[in-house]
C-alpha positions as CSV (number, residue, x, y, z in Angstrom):
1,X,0.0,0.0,0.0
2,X,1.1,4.2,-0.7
3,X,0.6,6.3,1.7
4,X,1.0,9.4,-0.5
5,X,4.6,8.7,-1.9
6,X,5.7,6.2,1.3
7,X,4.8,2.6,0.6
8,X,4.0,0.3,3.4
9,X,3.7,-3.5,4.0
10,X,0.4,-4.9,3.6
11,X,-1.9,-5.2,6.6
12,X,-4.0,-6.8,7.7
13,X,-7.9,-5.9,8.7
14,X,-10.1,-7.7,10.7
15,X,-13.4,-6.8,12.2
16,X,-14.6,-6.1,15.4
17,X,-17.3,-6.6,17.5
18,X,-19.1,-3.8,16.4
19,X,-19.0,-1.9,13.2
20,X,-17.0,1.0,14.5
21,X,-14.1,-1.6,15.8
22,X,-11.8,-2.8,13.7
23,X,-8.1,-4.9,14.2
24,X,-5.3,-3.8,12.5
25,X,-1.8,-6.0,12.1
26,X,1.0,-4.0,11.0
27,X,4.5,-5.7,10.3
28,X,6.2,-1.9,10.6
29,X,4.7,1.2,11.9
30,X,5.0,4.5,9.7
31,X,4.1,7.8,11.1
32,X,0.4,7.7,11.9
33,X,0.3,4.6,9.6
34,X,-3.1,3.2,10.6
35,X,-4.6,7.0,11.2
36,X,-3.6,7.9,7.5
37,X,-4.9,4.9,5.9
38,X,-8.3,5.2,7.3
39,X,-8.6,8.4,6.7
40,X,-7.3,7.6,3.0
41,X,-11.2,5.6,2.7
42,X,-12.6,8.8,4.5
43,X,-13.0,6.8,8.4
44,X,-11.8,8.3,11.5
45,X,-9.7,7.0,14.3
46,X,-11.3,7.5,17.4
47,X,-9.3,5.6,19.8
48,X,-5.8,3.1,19.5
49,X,-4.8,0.3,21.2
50,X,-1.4,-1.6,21.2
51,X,-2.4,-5.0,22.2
52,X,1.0,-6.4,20.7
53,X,4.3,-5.7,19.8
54,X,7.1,-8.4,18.1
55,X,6.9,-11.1,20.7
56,X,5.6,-8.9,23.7
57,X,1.6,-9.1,24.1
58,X,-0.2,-6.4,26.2
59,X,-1.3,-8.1,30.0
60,X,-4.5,-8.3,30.2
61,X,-4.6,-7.6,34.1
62,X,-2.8,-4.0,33.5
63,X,-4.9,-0.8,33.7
64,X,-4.1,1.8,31.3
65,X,-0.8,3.8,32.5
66,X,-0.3,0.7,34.5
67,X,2.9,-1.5,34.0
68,X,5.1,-4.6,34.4
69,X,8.7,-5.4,34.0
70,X,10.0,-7.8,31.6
71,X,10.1,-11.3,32.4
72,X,13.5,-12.7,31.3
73,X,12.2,-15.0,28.7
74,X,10.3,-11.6,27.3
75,X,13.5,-9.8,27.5
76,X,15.4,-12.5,25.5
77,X,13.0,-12.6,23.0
78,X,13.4,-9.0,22.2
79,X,17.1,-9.0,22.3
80,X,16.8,-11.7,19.7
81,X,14.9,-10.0,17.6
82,X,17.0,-6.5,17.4
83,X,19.9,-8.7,16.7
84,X,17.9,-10.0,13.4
């Protein structure tokens, strides 16, 4: 996909549980990727959600501004993968 003169990976779209919801995989993040192509089909983002990120999911149990440190398996995971 272009995003005016940028092109992206393809994502992928899935749909919610209502209309208005909507899951987005993205295998790289461009500035205000996922904003700019809905806005390309004339949609509006309301409200985003990280729920995932290379091997790392998002914990369930954590309120929003809420966190957890890495456990060491998570840690080596991501190590592995920046050295990719």
């Amino acid at each position: 996909m272009a995003l005016g003169e940028e092109r992206c990976l393809p994502a992928r779209l899935e749909g919610g549980r209502t209309p208005e919801e909507a899951f987005v995989t993205l295998h790289e993040g461009k500035f205000h990727q996922i904003k700019r192509m809905f806005f390309s089909r004339g949609r509006t983002v309301l409200y985003l959600k990280r729920m995932s990120m290379g091997p790392l999911t998002l914990d369930p149990q954590l309120q929003p501004g809420e966190f957890r440190n890495l456990f060491e398996e998570e840690r080596q995971d991501l190590e592995k993968i920046m050295r990719e």
